[in-house]
C-alpha positions in Angstrom: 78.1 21.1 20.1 76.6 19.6 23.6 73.0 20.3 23.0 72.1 20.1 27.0 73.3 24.1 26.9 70.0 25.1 24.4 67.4 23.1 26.5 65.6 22.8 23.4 64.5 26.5 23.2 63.7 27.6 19.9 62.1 31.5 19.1 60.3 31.7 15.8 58.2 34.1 16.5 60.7 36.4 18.7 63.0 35.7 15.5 60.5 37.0 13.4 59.7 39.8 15.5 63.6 40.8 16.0 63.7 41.0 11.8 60.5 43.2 11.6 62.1 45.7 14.7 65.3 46.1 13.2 63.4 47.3 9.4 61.9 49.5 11.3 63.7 50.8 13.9 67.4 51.8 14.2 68.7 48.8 16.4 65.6 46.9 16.8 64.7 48.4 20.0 64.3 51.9 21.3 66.8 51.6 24.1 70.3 50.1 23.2 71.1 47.6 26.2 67.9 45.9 24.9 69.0 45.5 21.8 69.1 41.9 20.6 73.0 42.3 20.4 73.1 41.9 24.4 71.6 38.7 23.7 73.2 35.2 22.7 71.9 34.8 18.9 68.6 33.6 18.4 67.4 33.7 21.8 66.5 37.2 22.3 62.6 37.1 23.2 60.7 39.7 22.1 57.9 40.4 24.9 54.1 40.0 24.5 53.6 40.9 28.4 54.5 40.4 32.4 53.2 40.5 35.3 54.4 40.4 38.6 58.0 39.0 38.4 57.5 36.8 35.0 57.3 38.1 31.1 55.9 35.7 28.4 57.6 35.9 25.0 56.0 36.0 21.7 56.4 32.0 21.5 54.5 31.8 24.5 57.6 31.4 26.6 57.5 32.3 30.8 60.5 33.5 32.1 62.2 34.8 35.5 62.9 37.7 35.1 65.2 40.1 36.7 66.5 43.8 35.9 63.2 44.4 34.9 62.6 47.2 32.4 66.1 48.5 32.9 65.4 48.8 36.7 62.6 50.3 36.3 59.8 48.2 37.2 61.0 47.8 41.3 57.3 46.2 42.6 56.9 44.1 39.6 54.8 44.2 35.9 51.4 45.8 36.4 51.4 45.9 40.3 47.6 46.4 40.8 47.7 49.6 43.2 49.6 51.2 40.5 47.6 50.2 37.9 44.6 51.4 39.6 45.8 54.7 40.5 46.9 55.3 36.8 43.7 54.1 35.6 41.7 56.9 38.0 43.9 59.5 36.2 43.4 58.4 32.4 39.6 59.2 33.3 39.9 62.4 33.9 42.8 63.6 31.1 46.0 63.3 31.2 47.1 66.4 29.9 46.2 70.1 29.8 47.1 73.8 28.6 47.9 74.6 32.4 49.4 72.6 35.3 47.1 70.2 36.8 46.4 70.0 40.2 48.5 66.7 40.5 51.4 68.6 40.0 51.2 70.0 43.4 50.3 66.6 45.1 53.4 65.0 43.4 55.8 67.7 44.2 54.6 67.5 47.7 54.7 63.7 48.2 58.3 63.2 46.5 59.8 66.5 48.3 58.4 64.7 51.4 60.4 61.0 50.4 63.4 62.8 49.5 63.5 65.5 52.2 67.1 66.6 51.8 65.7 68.6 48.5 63.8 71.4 48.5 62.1 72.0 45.1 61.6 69.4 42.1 61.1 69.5 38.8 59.5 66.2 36.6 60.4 65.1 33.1 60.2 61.8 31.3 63.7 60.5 31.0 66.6 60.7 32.8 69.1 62.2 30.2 67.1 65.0 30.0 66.7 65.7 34.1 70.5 65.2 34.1 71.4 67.5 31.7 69.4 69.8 33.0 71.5 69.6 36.3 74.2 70.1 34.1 72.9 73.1 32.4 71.8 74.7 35.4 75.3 74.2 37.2 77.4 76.1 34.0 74.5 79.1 34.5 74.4 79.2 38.3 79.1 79.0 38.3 79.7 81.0 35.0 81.9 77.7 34.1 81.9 75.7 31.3 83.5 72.5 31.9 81.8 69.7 33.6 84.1 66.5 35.9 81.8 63.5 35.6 82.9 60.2 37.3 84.6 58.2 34.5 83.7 55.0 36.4 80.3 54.8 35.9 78.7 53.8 32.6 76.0 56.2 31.5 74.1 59.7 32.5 72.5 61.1 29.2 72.2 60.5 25.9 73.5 63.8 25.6 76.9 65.5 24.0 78.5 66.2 27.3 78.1 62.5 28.1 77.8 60.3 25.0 81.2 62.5 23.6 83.4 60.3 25.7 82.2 56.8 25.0 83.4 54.7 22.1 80.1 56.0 19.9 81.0 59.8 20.2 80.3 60.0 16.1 78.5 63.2 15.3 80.1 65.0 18.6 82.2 68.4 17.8 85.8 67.8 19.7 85.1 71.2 21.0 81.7 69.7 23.4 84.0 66.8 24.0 86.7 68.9 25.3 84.6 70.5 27.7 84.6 67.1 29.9 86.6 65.9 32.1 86.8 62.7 34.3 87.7 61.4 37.6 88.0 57.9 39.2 85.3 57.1 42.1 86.9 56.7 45.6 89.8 58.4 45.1 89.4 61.9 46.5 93.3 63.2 45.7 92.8 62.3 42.4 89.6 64.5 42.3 91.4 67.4 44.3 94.0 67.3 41.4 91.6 67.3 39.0 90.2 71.0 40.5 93.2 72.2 40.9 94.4 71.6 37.6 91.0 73.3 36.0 90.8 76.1 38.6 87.6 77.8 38.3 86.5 76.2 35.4 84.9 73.4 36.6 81.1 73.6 37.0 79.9 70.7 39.0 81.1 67.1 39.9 78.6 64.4 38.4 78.5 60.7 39.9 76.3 57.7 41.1 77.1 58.1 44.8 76.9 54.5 45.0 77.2 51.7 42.7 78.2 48.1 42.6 80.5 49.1 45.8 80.2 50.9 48.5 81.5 54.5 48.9 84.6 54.3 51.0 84.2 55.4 54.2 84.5 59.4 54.1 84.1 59.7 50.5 81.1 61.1 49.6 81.3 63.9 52.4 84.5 64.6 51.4 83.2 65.1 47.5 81.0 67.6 49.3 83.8 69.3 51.1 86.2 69.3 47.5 83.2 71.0 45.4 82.4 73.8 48.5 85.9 74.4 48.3 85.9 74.9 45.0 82.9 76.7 44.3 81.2 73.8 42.2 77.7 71.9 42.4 77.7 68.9 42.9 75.3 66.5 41.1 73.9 63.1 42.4 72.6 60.6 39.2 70.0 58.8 41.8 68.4 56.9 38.6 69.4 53.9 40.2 70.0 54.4 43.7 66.8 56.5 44.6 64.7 53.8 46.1 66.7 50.7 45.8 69.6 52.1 48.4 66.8 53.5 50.4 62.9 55.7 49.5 65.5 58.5 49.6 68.1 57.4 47.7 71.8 56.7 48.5 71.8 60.4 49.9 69.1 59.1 52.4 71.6 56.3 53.3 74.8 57.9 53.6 73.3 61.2 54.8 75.6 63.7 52.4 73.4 66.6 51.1 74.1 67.0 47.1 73.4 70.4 45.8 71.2 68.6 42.6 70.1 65.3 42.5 68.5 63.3 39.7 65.5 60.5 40.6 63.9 58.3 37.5 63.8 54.4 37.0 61.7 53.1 40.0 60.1 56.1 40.8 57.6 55.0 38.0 57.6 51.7 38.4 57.9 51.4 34.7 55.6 54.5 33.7 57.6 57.7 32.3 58.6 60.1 35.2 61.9 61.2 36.2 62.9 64.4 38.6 65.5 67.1 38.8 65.4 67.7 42.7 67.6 70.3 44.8 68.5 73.4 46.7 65.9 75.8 46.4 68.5 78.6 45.5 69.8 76.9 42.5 66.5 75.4 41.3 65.2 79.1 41.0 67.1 80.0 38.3 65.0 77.9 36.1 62.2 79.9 37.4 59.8 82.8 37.3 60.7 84.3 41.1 64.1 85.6 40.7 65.6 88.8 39.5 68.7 86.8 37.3 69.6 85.7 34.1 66.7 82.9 33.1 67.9 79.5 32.8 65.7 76.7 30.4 65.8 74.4 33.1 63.0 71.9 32.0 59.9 72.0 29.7 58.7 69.2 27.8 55.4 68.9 27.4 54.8 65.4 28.6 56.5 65.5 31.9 53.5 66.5 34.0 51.2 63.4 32.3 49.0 63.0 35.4 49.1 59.9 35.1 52.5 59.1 35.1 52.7 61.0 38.5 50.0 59.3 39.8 52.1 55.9 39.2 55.3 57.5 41.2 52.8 58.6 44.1 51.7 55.4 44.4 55.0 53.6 44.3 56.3 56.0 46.9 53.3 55.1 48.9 53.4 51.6 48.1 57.4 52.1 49.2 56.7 53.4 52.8 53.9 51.0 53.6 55.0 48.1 52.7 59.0 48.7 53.4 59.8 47.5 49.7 63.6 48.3 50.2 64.3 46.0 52.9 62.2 43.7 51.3 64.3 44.0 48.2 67.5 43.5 50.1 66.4 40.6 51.3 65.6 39.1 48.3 68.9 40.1 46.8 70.5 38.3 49.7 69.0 35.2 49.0 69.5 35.6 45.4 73.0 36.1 45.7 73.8 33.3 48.1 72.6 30.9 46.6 74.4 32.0 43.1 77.8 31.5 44.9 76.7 28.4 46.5 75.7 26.9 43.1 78.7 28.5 41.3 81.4 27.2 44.1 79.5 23.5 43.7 80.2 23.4 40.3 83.7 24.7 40.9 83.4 28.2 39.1 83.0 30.0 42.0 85.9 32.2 40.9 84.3 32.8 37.1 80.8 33.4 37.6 81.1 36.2 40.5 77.8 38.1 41.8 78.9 42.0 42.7 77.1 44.8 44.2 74.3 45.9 46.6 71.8 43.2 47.3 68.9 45.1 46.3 71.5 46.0 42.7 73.0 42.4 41.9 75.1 42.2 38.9 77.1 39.4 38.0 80.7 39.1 36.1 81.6 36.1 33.9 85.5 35.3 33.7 87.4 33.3 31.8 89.9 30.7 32.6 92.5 33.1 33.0 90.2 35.6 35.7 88.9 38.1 32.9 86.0 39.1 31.5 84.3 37.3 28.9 81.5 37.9 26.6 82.0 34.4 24.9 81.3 33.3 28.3 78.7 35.6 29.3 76.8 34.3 26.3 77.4 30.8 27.4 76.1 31.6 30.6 72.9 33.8 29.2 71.9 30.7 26.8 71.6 28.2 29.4 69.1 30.2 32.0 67.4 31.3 28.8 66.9 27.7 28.8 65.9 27.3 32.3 63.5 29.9 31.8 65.4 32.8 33.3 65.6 36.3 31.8 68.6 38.0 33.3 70.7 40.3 31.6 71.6 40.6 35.9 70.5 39.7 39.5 68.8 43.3 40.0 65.5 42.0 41.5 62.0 43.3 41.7 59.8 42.8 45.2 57.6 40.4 42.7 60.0 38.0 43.2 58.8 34.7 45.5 61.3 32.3 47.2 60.3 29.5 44.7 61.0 32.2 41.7 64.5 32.4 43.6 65.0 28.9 44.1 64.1 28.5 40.6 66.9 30.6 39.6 69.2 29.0 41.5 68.2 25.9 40.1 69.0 27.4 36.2 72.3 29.0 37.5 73.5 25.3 38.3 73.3 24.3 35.1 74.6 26.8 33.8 77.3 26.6 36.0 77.8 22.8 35.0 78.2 24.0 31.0 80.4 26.7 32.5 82.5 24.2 33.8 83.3 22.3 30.7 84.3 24.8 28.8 86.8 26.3 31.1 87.9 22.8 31.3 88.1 23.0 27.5 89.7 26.1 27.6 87.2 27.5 25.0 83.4 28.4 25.3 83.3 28.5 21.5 81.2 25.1 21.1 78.7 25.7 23.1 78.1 29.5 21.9 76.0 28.4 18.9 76.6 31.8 17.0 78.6 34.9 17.8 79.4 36.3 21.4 76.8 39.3 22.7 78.2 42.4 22.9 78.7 45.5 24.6 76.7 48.1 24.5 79.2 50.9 23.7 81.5 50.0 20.8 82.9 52.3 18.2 81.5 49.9 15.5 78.7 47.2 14.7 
């Protein structure tokens, strides 16, 4: 094998570390796209901390790093007004028998970022403020089935979801039954869909934007379909609220849904995530209505004060500092100078950068145009060597030009290994072990 791809990075310690998680803990890590499996083998780090745009491994490795905590960490590790505003709340308890007066202030500042909703509810995670969308559309319609949109990758660890990916082991057929699918952008194809299932079909569930932009029309004319057919409709904002805009992508595109779910950013890394919407549906999970009672949300951690003391200050920090743009721009820089270094090294065609600037992903194809994980891990290897954690391009505001041009720098190389083994026709010798893998497979 060409030993220039390794750039003589060796993990003992992460190694060591990766063997002690996975004795312990089912898949070595408690979220499965971290899981060492996404990682060429060997050269998963296992984190000892970060700050600002850079993590340090175990081995006392610094990294780049990019897609930070699953998106959630938008301003960067332990931005200091955060930190701070946390640190005033652990001083004066983070939890109580009754709600805390922080409640109010939260509610208040995020119904005032996301003013197209009218009442909010908090939680930790975003599965569970999802499905609780979900729940509260079946109660509010009388309807049982649910249409999510099959092009998008995840929404809840739950049964309705998880029950039609390839791990659907230990779901009845009878809960997977209950879901349907339809394609984004194609609005006959959902009109068909709500035709077929006439009055069974509780809500419409998507990421109103993704790694492309609705079609023109689209997303108001989702809102026209489910009025016409009596059905809520349910924004996922987990990774548009605050990168598309402090709103979310229904800030952007202004199209109203009925429910909308917000997590990810809005902690910058600390545990908060939101069920927000119209004021006549949120009620049912409440105490001021004469109906049926809906179990909305309760969990007994999702009002930690300090948690949304961290989402008041990243909404603050948001607004003053115009982190959005600010993040665009930095995916714009990012991005060209990806393709620039790609189309040097003639793979501009195989390593392709997608999606919103401030949401970069990036696709690795083969010689023949499709997707490869034996070149994925090919790629992942070398800016592991060039000091570059990136599982993808979705920056953090932490990031500085030279951190960029840095980058850059790695992707070049990269590129350059790239381009002898599509000149090979096989990335197999400079893979070292076996491919990564994707997260949703039916086995090991």
């Amino acid at each position: 094998m060409d030993t220039e791809d390794t750039g003589g990075l060796v993990l003992p310690r992460s190694r060591e570390a990766n063997e002690r998680l996975h004795a312990l803990i089912p898949g070595g890590a408690h979220t499965y796209a971290k899981g060492d499996d996404q990682y060429p083998e060997d050269l998963a780090p296992v984190i000892s901390h970060g700050r600002g745009a850079h993590v340090w491994d175990v081995d006392g490795n610094r990294y780049v790093e990019y897609g930070s905590g699953l998106r959630s960490v938008s301003l960067g590790h332990a931005h200091p007004r955060v930190v701070e505003a946390v640190r005033r709340e652990l001083d004066r308890g983070s939890n109580f028998v009754r709600p805390s007066f922080v409640e109010v202030e939260a509610a208040e500042r995020f119904l005032a970022t996301v003013p197209t909703a009218e009442m909010v509810k908090f939680a930790k995670n975003g599965s569970d403020a999802t499905t609780a969308a979900v729940r509260l559309a079946r109660a509010v319609t009388g309807r049982s089935r649910v249409a999510l949109c099959g092009d998008h990758p995840f929404f809840s660890t739950d049964d309705w979801f998880i029950g039609t990916t390839p791990m659907s082991a230990g779901i009845p057929d009878g809960t997977n039954e209950l879901t349907l699918s339809f394609p984004y952008g194609d609005l006959a194809a959902t009109e068909e869909l709500l035709g077929r299932y006439a009055d069974e079909v509780a809500c419409l569930v998507l990421e109103p934007a993704t790694h492309t932009e609705p079609p023109p029309g689209y997303l108001a004319g989702l809102r026209e379909l489910a009025d016409r057919h009596g059905c809520v409709l349910v924004f996922d904002e987990m990774i548009t609220g605050f990168r598309w805009s402090e709103a979310g992508a229904q800030g952007l595109y202004g199209v109203v849904p009925d429910l909308s779910t917000f997590g990810k950013a809005l902690g910058n890394g600390f545990a908060v995530s939101a069920l927000a919407g119209r004021r006549d549906l949120m009620e049912w999970g409440g105490l001021r209505h004469s109906g049926e009672r809906v179990f909305l949300l309760s969990t007994t951690h999702g009002a930690e004060t300090h948690s949304l003391a961290a989402a008041m200050a990243v909404q603050t920090i948001y607004t003053e500092e115009d982190v959005t743009a600010r993040l665009h721009a930095l995916g714009e820089r990012l991005a060209a100078g990806v393709r620039n270094a790609a189309a040097a090294m003639g793979v501009g065609e195989h390593v392709v950068v997608r999606g919103r600037a401030s949401n970069l992903v990036f696709a690795t194809l083969d010689e023949n145009g499709q997707p490869s994980q034996e070149y994925r891990t090919l790629f992942l290897r070398r800016l592991l060597a060039g000091g570059v954690l990136a599982p993808s391009f979705v920056v953090s505001s932490a990031l500085s030009d030279a951190d960029i041009d840095h980058t850059v720098d790695a992707v070049a190389q990269a590129c350059a290994v790239y381009r002898k083994a599509l000149d090979a026709a096989d990335p197999t010798p400079w893979l070292a072990g076996r491919p990564v893998k994707p997260v949703f497979r039916r086995t090991v």
